[in-house]
C-alpha positions in Angstrom: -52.8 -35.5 -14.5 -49.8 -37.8 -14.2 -47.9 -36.8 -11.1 -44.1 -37.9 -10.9 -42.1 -38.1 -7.7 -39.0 -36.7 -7.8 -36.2 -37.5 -5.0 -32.9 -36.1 -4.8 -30.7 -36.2 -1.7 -29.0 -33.3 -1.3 -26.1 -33.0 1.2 -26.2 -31.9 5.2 -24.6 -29.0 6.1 -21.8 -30.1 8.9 -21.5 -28.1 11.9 -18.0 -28.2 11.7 -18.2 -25.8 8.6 -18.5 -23.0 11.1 -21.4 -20.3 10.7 -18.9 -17.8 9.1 -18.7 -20.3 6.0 -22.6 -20.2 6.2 -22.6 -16.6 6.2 -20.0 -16.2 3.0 -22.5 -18.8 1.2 -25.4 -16.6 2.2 -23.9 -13.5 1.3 -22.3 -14.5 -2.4 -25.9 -16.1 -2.8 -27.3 -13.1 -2.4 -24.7 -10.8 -4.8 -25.2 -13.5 -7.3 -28.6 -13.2 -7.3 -28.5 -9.7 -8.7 -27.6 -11.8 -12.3 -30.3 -14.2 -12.2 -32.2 -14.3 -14.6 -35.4 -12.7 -13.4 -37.2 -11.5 -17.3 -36.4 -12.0 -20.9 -39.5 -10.8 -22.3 -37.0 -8.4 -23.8 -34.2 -11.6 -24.6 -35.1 -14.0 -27.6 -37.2 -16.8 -26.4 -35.5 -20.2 -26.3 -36.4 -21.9 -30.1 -37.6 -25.6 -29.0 -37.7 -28.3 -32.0 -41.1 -30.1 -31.5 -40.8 -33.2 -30.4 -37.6 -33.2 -28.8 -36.4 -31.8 -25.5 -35.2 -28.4 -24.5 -34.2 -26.8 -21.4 -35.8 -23.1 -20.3 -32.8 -21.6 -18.2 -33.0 -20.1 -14.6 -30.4 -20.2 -12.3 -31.1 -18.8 -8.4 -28.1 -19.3 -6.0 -30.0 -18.5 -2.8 -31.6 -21.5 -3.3 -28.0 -23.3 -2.3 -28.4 -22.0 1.5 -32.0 -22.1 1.9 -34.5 -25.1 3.4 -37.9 -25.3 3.7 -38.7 -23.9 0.4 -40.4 -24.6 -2.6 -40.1 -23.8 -6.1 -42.7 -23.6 -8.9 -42.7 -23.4 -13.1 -46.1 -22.1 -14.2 -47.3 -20.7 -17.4 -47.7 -17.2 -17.5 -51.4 -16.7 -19.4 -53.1 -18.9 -17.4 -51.0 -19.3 -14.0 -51.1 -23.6 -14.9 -48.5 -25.6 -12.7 -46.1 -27.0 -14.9 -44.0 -28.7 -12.5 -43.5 -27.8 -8.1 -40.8 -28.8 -6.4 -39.9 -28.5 -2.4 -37.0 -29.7 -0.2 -36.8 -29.4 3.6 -33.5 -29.1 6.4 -33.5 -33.0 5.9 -32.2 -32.9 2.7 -35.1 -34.9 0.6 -36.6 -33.5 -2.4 -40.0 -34.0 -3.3 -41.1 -32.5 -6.5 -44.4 -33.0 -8.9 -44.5 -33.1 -12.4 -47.8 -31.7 -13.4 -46.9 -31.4 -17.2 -45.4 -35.1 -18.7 -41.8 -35.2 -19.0 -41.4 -32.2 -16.9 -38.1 -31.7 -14.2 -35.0 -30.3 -13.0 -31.8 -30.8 -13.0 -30.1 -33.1 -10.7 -28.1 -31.1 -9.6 -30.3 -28.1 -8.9 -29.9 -28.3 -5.1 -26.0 -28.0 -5.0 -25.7 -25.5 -8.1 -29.5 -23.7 -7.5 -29.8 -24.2 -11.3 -33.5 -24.6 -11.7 -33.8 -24.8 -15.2 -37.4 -26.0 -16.4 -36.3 -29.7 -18.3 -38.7 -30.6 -20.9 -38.4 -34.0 -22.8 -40.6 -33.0 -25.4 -41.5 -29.5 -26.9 -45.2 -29.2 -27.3 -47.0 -28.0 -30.7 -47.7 -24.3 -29.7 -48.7 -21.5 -32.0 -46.6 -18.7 -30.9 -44.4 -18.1 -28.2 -45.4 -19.4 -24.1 -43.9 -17.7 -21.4 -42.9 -19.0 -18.3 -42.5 -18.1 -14.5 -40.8 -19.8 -11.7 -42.2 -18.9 -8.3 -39.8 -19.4 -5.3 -41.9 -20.0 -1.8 -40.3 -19.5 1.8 -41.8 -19.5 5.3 -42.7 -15.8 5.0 -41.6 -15.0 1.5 -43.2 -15.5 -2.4 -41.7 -14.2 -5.6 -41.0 -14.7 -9.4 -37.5 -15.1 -10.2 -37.3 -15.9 -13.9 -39.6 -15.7 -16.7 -38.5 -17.2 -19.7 -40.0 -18.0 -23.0 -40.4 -20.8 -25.4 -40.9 -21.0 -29.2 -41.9 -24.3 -30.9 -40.8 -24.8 -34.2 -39.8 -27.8 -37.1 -38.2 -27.2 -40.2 -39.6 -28.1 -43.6 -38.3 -29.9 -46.3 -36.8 -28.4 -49.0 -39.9 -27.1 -51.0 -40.0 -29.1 -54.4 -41.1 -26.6 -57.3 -42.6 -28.7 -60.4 -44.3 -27.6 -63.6 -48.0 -29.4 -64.0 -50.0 -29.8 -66.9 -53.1 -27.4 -68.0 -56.2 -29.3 -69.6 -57.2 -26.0 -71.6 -55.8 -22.4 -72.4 -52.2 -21.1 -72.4 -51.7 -21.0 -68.8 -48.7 -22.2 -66.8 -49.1 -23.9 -63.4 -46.5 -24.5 -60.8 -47.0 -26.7 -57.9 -44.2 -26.2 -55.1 -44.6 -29.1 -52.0 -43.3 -29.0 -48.4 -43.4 -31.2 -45.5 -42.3 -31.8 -42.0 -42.6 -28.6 -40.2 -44.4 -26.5 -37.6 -46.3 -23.8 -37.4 -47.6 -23.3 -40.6 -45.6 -21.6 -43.0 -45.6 -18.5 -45.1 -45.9 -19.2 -48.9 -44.3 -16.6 -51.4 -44.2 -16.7 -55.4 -41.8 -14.5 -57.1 -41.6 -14.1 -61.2 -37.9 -13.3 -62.0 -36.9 -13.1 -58.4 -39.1 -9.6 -57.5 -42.7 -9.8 -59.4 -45.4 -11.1 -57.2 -48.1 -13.1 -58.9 -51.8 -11.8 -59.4 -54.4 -11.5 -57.2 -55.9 -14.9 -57.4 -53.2 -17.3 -59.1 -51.7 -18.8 -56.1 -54.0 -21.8 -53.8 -52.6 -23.2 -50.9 -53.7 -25.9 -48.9 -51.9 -27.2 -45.5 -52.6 -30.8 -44.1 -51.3 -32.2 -40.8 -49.6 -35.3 -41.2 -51.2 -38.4 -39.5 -50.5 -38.6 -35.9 -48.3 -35.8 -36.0 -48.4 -32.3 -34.9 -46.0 -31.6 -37.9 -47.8 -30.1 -41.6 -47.8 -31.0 -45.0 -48.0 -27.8 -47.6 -49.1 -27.7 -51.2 -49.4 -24.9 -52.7 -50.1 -24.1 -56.6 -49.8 -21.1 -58.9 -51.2 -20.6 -62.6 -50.5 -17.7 -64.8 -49.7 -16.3 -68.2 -45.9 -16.1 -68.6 -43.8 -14.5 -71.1 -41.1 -16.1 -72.6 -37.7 -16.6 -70.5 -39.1 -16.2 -67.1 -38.0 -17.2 -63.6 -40.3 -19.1 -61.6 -39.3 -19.2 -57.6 -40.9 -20.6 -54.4 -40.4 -19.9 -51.0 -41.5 -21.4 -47.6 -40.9 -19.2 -44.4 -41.4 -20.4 -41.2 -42.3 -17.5 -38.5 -41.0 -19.0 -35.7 -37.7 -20.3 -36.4 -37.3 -17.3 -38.8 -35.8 -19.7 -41.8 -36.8 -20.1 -45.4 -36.2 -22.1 -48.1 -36.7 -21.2 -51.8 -36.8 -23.2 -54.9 -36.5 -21.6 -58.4 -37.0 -23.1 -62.0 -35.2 -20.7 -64.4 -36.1 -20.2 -68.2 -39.6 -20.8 -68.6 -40.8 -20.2 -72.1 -44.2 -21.0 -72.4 -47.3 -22.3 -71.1 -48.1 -26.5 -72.0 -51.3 -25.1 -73.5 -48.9 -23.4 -76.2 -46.9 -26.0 -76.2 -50.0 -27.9 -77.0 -50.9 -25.7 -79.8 -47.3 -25.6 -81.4 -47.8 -29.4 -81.0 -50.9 -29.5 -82.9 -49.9 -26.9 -85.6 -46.8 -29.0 -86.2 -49.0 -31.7 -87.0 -51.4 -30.0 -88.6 -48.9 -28.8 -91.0 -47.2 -32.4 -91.4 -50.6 -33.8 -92.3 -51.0 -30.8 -95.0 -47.9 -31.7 -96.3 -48.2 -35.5 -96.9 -51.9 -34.3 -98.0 -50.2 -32.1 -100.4 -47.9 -34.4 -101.7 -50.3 -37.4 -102.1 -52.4 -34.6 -104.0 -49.2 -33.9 -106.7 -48.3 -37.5 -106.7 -51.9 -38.3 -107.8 -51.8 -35.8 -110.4 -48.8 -36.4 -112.3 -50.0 -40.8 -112.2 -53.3 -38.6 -113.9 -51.3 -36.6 -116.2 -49.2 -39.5 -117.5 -52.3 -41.3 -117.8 -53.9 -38.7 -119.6 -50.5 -38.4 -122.1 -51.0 -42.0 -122.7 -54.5 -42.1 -123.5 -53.7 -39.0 -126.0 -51.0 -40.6 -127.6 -53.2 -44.0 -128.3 -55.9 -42.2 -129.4 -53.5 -40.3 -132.1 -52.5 -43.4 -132.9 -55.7 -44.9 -133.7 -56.6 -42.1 -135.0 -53.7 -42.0 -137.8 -54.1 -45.4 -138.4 -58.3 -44.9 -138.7 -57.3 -42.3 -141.4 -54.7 -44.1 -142.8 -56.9 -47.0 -143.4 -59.4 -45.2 -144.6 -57.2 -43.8 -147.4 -56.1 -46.8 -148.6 -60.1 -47.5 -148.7 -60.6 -44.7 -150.6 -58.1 -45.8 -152.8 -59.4 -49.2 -153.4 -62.8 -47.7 -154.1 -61.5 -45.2 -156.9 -60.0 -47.8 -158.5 -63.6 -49.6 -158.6 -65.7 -46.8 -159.7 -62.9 -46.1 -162.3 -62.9 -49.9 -163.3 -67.3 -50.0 -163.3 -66.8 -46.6 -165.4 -64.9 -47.8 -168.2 -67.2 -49.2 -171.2 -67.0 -52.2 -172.3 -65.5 -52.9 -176.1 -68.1 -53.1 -179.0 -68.5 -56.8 -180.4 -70.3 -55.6 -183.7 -67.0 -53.7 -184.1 -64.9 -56.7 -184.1 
């Protein structure tokens, strides 16, 4: 591991200030002391954005009249050195940062604040506790444990409606991104229903090179008309959610679909229809005409035909008379 070396001059204690100044040093040191902060495992942990840096407070006032000590940050579950500091009567520092971007403050040998500096809040599930460990000549104890949360928040979650190929489902696809740990998804219908047992898939992706997650998660159900459609991505360690609803949902695309296609089918039945009685009144006035010519030709067949007759009486009349008798001339 990368060790850093820290130095920080502190100041000499003059002779001149007189050991009864010592003394009241030593002795508010020591009253103060009783408000360090020596557990918080019953405090909230310190809520560290991944990423960026964060400081884990401890403050031990002793440490302004003492020499020849050292101080240590280590992890509680596994007793890891973060970071271990010491400074001697000579007023040097010399400190080693086991853990990258680990220190303390500047300032920690005049004020005895020895918070635990951080430059960048790892990517841990759950919360990590934390002990500092202050070593004398003859004496070694913990004087604060603190705790640390990692978190990120996610985007907004974006709720959109998506297309189904067959049935009269409706699916929902609701998208977030940017966040840690992984979050908690919840679908509500009209703001209290929970979905069925099997309707909702989620799927979380780390994002490339980055502790931080991408979530998709997608719902598909039968909905009634008028319905409330609402998303909402909780993240456990900061506590925060975000919700997205789309209100007024009336039916599934695959009804929409069908409407479609029942609309269509009833505007080609109509055209069909009307092609049909179009066609048959062109037949009918066909038809009318024919009848009427053939009426004609059939008064004029008959009308002909009695003038025929006619002609042909007049014949057989003319062929029936007899002829005058010459003998009677």
């Amino acid at each position: 591991m990368d060790q850093q070396l820290l130095r920080v001059q502190i100041p000499h204690f003059d002779s001149e200030m007189g050991t009864e100044t010592v003394r009241t040093w030593t002795f508010s040191g020591l009253l103060l002391s009783l408000f360090t902060v020596c557990d918080v495992h019953d405090q909230q942990c310190v809520l560290g954005v991944v990423g960026r840096p964060v400081s884990l407070p401890c403050v031990h006032l002793p440490l302004v009249s003492q020499f020849n000590v050292s101080v240590e940050w280590r992890t509680v579950r596994d007793q890891q050195v973060v970071l271990r500091s010491e400074w001697t009567h000579e007023g040097h520092v010399h400190g080693w940062s086991v853990l990258a971007g680990a220190s303390l403050p500047t300032d920690t040998v005049r004020t005895g604040n020895v918070s635990l500096l951080l430059s960048s809040v790892p990517p841990t599930e759950g919360s990590v506790y934390y002990s500092l460990f202050v070593t004398s000549e003859d004496d070694r104890h913990a004087v604060c444990t603190v705790c640390l949360t990692a978190a990120a928040s996610f985007s907004q979650p974006l709720l959109q409606r998506e297309e189904v190929e067959h049935g009269g489902a409706t699916a929902f696809r609701c998208l977030t991104n940017g966040g840690f740990p992984e979050p908690l998804i919840h679908w509500r219908i009209n703001q209290s229903q929970e979905p069925p047992e099997g309707s909702v898939w989620t799927q979380t992706t780390p994002l490339p090179n980055s502790p931080l997650y991408n979530v998709s998660s997608h719902m598909t159900l039968n909905l009634s008309t008028h319905t409330s459609v609402s998303c909402t991505v909780h993240n456990p360690s900061s506590n925060q959610s975000w919700t997205s609803t789309i209100e007024g949902v009336t039916s599934g695309p695959g009804v929409g679909r069908a409407s479609e296609a029942m609309w269509m089918f009833s505007t080609v039945l109509c055209v069909v229809v009307g092609v049909m009685v179009v066609v048959g009144v062109v037949y009918q006035i066909h038809l009318d005409r024919v009848s009427k010519r053939k009426k004609k030709e059939f008064h004029r067949y008959m009308s002909t035909r009695k003038q025929r007759c006619r002609l042909d009486e007049e014949c057989e009349k003319t062929e029936m008379k007899p002829e005058p008798d010459e003998t009677n001339l």
